[in-house]
ROVEX-12857 format. One record per residue (C-alpha): residue in one letter; x, y, z. Coordinates in steps of 0.1 Angstrom, whole numbers. Each point is the difference from the previous one (the first is absolute). Layout:
ROVEX-12857
REC / a / X / Y / Z
...
//
This chain:
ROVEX-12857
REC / x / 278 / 233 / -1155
REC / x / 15 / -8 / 36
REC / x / 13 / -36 / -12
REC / x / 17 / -11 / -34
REC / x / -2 / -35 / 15
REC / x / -24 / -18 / 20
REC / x / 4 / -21 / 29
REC / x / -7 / -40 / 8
REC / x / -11 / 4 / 36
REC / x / 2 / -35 / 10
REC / x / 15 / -21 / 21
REC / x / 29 / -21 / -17
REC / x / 9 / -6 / -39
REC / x / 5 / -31 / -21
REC / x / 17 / -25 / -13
REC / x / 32 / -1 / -18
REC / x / -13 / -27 / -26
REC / x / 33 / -5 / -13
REC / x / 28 / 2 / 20
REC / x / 12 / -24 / 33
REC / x / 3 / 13 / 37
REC / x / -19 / -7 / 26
REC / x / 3 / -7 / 39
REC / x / 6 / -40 / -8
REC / x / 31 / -14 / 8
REC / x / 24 / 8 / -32
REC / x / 19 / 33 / -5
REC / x / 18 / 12 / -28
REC / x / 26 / 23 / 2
REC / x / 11 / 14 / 35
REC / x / 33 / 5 / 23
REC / x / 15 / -34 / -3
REC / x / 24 / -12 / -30
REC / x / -26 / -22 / -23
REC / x / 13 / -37 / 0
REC / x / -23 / -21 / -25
REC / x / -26 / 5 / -22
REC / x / -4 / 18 / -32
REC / x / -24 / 27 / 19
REC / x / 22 / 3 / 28
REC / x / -18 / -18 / 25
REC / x / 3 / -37 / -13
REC / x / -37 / 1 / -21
REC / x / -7 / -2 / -33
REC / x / -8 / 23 / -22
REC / x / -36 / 18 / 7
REC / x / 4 / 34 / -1
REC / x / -25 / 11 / -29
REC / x / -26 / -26 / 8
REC / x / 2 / -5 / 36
REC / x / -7 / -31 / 19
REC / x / 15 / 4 / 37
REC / x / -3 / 26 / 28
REC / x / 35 / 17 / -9
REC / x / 11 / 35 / 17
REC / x / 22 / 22 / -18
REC / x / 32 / 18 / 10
REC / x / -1 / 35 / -20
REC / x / 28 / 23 / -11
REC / x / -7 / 35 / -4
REC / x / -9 / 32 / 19
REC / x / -28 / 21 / 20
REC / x / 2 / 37 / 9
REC / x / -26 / 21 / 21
REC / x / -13 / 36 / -3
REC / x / -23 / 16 / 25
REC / x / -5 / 39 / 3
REC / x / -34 / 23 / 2
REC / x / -17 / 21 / -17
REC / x / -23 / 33 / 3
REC / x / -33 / 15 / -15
REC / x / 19 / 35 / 8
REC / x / 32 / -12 / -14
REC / x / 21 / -12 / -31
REC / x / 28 / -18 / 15
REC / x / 8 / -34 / 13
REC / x / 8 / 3 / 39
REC / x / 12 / -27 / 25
REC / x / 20 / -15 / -21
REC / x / 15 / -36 / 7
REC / x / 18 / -18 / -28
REC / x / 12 / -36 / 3
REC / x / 16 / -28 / -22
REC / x / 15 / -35 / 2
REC / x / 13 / -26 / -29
REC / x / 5 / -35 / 12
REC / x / 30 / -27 / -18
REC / x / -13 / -34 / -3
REC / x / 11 / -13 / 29
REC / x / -20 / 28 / 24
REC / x / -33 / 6 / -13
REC / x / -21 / 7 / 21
REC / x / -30 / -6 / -27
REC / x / -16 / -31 / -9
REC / x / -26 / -11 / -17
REC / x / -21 / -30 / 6
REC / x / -24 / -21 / -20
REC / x / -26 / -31 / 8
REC / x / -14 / -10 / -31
REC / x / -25 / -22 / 21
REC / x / -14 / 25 / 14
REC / x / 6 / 27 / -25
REC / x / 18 / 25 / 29
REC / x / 24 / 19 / -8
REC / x / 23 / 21 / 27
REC / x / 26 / 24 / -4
REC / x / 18 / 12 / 34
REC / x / 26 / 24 / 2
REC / x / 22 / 15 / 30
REC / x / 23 / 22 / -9
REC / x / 10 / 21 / 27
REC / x / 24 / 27 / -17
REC / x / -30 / 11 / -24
REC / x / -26 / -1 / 32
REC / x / -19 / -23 / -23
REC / x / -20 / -25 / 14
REC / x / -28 / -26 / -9
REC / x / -13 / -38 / 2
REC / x / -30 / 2 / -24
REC / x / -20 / -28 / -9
REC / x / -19 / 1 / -33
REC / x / -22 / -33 / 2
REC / x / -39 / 17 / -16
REC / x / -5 / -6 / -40
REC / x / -17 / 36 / -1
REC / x / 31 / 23 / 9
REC / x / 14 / -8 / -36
REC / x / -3 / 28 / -14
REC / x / 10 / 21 / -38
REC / x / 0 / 31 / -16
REC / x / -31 / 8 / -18
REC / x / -26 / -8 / 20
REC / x / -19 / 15 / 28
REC / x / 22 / -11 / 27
REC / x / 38 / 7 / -8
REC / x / 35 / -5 / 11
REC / x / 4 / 32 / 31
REC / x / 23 / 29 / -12
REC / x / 34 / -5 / -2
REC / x / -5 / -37 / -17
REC / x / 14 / 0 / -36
REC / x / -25 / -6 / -28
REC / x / 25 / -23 / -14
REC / x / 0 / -9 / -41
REC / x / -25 / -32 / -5
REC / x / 22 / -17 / -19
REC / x / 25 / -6 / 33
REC / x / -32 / -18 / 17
REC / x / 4 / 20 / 37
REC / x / -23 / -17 / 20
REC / x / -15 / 26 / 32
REC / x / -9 / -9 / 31
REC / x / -13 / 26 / 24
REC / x / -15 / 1 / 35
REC / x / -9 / 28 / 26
REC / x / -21 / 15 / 26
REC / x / -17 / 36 / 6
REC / x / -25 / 20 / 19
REC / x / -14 / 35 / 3
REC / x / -7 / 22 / -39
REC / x / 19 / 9 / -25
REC / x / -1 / 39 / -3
REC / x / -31 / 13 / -21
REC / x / 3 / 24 / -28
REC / x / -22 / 24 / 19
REC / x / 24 / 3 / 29
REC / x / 19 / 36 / 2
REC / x / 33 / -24 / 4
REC / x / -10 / -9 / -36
REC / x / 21 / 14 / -20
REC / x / 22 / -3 / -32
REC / x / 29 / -16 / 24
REC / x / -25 / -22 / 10
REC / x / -11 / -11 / -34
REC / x / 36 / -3 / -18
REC / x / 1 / -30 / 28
REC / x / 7 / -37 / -10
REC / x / -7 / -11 / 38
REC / x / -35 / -1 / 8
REC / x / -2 / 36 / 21
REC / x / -17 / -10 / 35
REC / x / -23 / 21 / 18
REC / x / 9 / 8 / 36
REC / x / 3 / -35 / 20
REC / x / 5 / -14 / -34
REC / x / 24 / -28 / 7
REC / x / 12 / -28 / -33
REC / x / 25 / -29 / 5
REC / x / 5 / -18 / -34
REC / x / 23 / -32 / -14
REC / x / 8 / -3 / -33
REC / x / 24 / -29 / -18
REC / x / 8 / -6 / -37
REC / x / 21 / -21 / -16
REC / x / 5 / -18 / -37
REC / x / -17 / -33 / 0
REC / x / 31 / -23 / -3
REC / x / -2 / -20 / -39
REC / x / -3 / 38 / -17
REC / x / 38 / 9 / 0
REC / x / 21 / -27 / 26
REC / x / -7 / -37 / 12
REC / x / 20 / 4 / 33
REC / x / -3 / 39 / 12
REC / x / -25 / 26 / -7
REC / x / 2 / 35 / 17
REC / x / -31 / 19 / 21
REC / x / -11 / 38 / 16
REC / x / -11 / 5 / 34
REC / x / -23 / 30 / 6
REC / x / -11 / 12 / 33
REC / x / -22 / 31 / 7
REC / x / -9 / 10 / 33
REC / x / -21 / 30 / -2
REC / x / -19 / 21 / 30
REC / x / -16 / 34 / 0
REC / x / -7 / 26 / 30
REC / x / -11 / 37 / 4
REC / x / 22 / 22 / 19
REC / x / -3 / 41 / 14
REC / x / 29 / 7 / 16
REC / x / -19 / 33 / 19
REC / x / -33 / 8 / 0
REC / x / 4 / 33 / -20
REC / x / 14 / -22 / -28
REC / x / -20 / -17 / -26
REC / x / 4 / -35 / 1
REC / x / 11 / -26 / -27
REC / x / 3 / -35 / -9
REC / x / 35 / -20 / 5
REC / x / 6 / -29 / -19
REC / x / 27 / -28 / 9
REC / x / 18 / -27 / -18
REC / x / 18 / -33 / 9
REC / x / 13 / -10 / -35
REC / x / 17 / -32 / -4
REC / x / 19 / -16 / -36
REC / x / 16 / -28 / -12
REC / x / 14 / -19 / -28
REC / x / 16 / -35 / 3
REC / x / 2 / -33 / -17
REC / x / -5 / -38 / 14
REC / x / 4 / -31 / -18
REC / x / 18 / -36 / 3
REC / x / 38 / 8 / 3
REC / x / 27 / -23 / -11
REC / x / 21 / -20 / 23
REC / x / 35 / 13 / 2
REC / x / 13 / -35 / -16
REC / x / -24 / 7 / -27
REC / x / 11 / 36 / -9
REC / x / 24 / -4 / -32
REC / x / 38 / 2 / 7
REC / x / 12 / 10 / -39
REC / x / -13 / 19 / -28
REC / x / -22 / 31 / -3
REC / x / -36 / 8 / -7
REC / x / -25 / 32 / -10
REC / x / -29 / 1 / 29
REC / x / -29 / 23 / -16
REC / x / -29 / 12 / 16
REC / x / -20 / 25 / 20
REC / x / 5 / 24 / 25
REC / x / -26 / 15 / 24
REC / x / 13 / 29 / 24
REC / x / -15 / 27 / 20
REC / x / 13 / 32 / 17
REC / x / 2 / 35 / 10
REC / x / 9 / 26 / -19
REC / x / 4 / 36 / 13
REC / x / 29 / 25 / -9
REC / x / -15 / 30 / 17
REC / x / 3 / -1 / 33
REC / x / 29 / 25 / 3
REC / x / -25 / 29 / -16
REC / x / -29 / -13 / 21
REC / x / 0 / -23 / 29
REC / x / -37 / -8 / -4
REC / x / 3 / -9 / -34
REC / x / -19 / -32 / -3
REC / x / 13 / -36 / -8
REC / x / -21 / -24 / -13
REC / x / 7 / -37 / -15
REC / x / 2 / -13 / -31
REC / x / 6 / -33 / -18
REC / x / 22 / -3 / -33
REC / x / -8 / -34 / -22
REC / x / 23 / -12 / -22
REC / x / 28 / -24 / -14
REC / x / 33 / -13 / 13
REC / x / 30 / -20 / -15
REC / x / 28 / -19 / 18
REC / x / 32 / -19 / -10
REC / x / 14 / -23 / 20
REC / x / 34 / -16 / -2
REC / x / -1 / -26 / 22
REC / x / 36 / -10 / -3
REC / x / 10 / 35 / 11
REC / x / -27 / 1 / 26
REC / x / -10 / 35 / -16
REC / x / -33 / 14 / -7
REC / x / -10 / 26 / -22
REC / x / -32 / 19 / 3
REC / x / -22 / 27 / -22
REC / x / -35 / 15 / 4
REC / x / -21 / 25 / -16
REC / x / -36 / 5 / 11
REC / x / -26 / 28 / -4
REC / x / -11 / 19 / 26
REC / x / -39 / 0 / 9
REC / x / -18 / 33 / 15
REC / x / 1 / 1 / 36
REC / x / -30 / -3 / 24
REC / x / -10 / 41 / 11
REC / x / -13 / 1 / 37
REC / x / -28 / 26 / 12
REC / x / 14 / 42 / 1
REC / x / 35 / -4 / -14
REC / x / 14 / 15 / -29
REC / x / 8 / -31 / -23
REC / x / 32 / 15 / -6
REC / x / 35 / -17 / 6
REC / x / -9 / -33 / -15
REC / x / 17 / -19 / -31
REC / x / -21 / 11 / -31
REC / x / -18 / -32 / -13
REC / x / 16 / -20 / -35
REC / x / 32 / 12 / 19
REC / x / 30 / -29 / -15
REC / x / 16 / -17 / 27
REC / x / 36 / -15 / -3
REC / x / 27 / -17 / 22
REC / x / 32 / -23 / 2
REC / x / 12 / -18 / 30
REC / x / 25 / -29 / -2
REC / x / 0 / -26 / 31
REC / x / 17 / -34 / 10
REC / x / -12 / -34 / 0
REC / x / 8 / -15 / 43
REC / x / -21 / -28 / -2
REC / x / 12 / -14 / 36
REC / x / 1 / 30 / 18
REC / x / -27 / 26 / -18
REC / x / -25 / -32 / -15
REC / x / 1 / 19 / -35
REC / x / 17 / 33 / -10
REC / x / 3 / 34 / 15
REC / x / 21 / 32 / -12
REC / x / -10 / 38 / -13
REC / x / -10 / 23 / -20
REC / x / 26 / 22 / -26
REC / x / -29 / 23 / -12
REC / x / -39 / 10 / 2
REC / x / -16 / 28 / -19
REC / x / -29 / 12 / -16
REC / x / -9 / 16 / -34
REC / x / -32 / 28 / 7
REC / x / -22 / 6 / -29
REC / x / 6 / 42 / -12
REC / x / 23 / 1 / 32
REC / x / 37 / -9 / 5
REC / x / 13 / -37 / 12
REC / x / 7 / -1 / 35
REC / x / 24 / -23 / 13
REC / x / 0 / -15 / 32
REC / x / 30 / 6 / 27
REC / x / 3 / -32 / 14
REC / x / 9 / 2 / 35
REC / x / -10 / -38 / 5
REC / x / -16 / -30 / -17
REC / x / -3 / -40 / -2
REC / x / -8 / -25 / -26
REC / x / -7 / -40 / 17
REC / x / -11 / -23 / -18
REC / x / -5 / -38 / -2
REC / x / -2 / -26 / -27
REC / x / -33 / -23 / -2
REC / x / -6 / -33 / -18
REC / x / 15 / -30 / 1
REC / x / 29 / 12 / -15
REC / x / 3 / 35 / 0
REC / x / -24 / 6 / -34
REC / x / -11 / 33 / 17
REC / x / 7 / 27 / 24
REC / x / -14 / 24 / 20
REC / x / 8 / 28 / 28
REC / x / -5 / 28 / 14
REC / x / 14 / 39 / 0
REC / x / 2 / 29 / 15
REC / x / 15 / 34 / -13
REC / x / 7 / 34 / 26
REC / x / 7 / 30 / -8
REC / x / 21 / 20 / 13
REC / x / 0 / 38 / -3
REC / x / -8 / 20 / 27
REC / x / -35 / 9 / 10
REC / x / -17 / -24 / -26
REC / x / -23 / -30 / 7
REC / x / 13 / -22 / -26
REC / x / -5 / -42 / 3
REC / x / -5 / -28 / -24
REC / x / -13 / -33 / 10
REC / x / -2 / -30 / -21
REC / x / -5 / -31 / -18
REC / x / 10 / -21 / -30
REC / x / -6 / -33 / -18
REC / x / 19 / -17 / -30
REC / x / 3 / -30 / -19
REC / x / 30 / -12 / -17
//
């Protein structure tokens, strides 16, 4: 099969149905110090059934991935890794809703990750689900119902995808998640998910950003050499949250609270690149749970996750090899500081990050670097949410965690 997901070729995606943003005049969340307002911008409450053009200010983090690959070859070549997490004062992300209109926009500029997009997602038919015949593109997780991920997915294409009668048609070709283009193949897909706000939180809800830019072309480098098929990738992830943050006056001064909730991430994995420098990386997303306890008196913040790691998305003629084996346990501690005036939320670290392999041993990440920002939402402070980011740091390994977490108190 040269696709385990098929594309929405079309020109923009859908509406958010339940969440605010939009180009109209109110934002929520952003650079400045809120000042009034429960939400943060002086409006009342309308988060999980909107009524007003709102646009969204989102903490969180993108990275980007391109390399090449070859019908002749098992390796991964032309590497270029990126990544960038924002604090909620610089994001870089927003996300925009007209519930008028039913448009829904999500733009993000984040320089340090080479990320870049302003998509608009105004047509009812780019919704999209697993299950049918039009899915979600590879590399979107097929999320359990029960957290209500609502997909929105838009994209472009032209030229063939590669037939199964083509000599380039082989069993690297086939392992692919990607749709496998023929030569002059060229694919340029947008995908966004995020929970519909009312299943978990009021006041934040967390999303994925999925880009896939795929083109194909047929290369001999002499004429006394047999030709064969190159395929390249632009990948682009991301995992952030938006909601209606709580003015600084509104954030509680004494007393502690329990934040539960969820906790989207995605990264790269890929420990072997000191035995093989070709050895391929490829994202994944892990989905699971978070808890945080805050002592507001103290200003200290207290953070735990654990999540399960999903399989990652194969490309066309690599090996598969030096990924994170799926049903992989994820687990990791950071502690942070509350700076309302100066940070707009909470910011701090990580302590620890590792993984538990099924039939292999754990494998615990060397930190060289990491960040934890985060914000409180509501009109006063009932929920959080934020953004993370986890590096590794032992030499020639491609190790980086990116993302996102909700909780209720």
């Amino acid at each position: 099969m040269v696709a385990k997901r098929n594309l929405i070729v079309l020109g923009c995606a859908t509406a958010l149905a339940a969440c605010g943003g939009g180009t109209g005049p109110q934002t929520v969340g952003g650079s400045a110090p809120p000042t009034a307002g429960g939400s943060g911008s002086g409006d009342t409450h309308s988060f999980v059934n909107p009524t007003e053009a709102k646009t969204y200010e989102a903490i969180g983090g993108v990275h980007h991935y391109e390399y090449y690959t070859d019908s002749n070859k098992t390796v991964q070549r032309g590497q270029l890794y990126a990544g960038d997490a924002n604090t909620a004062r610089d994001s870089g992300i927003s996300v925009a809703y007209d519930p008028r209109d039913a448009i829904f926009e999500l733009t993000i500029s984040r320089p340090n990750a080479q990320v870049s997009t302003d998509g608009r997602f105004q047509d009812p038919a780019h919704r999209t689900d697993f299950g049918g015949a039009k899915e979600p593109q590879a590399g979107v997780p097929n999320l359990d119902p029960a957290k209500n991920i609502q997909y929105l997915q838009f994209g472009s294409g032209s030229g063939s995808q590669l037939p199964t009668g083509s000599p380039y048609y082989t069993a690297g070709a086939a392992q692919s998640d990607y749709v496998v283009g023929a030569r002059d193949y060229t694919s340029d897909t947008y995908s966004f998910f995020y929970q519909k706000p009312g299943t978990t939180t009021q006041y934040v809800t967390y999303a994925g950003y999925v880009h896939n830019q795929v083109s194909a072309s047929e290369i001999q480098d002499d004429p006394a050499s047999p030709s064969y098929l190159r395929e390249q990738y632009h990948l682009d992830r991301g995992a952030f949250v938006f909601g209606e943050r709580t003015t600084n006056a509104n954030v509680p001064k004494t007393g502690s609270g329990t934040f539960t909730g969820d906790m989207i991430a995605t990264m790269v994995f890929n420990p072997d690149l000191d035995t093989n420098a070709g050895a391929p990386t490829y994202f994944q997303w892990i989905d699971g749970s978070q808890t945080t306890t805050v002592d507001f008196g103290a200003l200290s913040v207290k953070s735990d996750f654990t999540g399960t790691v999903l399989a990652p998305s194969i490309d066309a003629y690599t090996s598969g090899a030096s990924s994170m084996p799926a049903g992989s346990t994820f687990s990791a501690s950071a502690q942070a500081t509350i700076d309302l005036v100066n940070k707009g939320g909470f910011t701090g670290s990580f302590t620890s990050a590792k993984f538990e392999r099924p039939g292999m041993s754990d494998f615990t990440v060397n930190i060289a670097g990491s960040s934890i920002d985060g914000a409180f939402f509501g009109p006063n402070g009932e929920e959080i949410g934020g953004g993370f980011r986890i590096v590794g740091g032992t030499p020639d390994e491609r190790i980086d965690i990116l993302g996102a977490f909700t909780g209720k108190k």
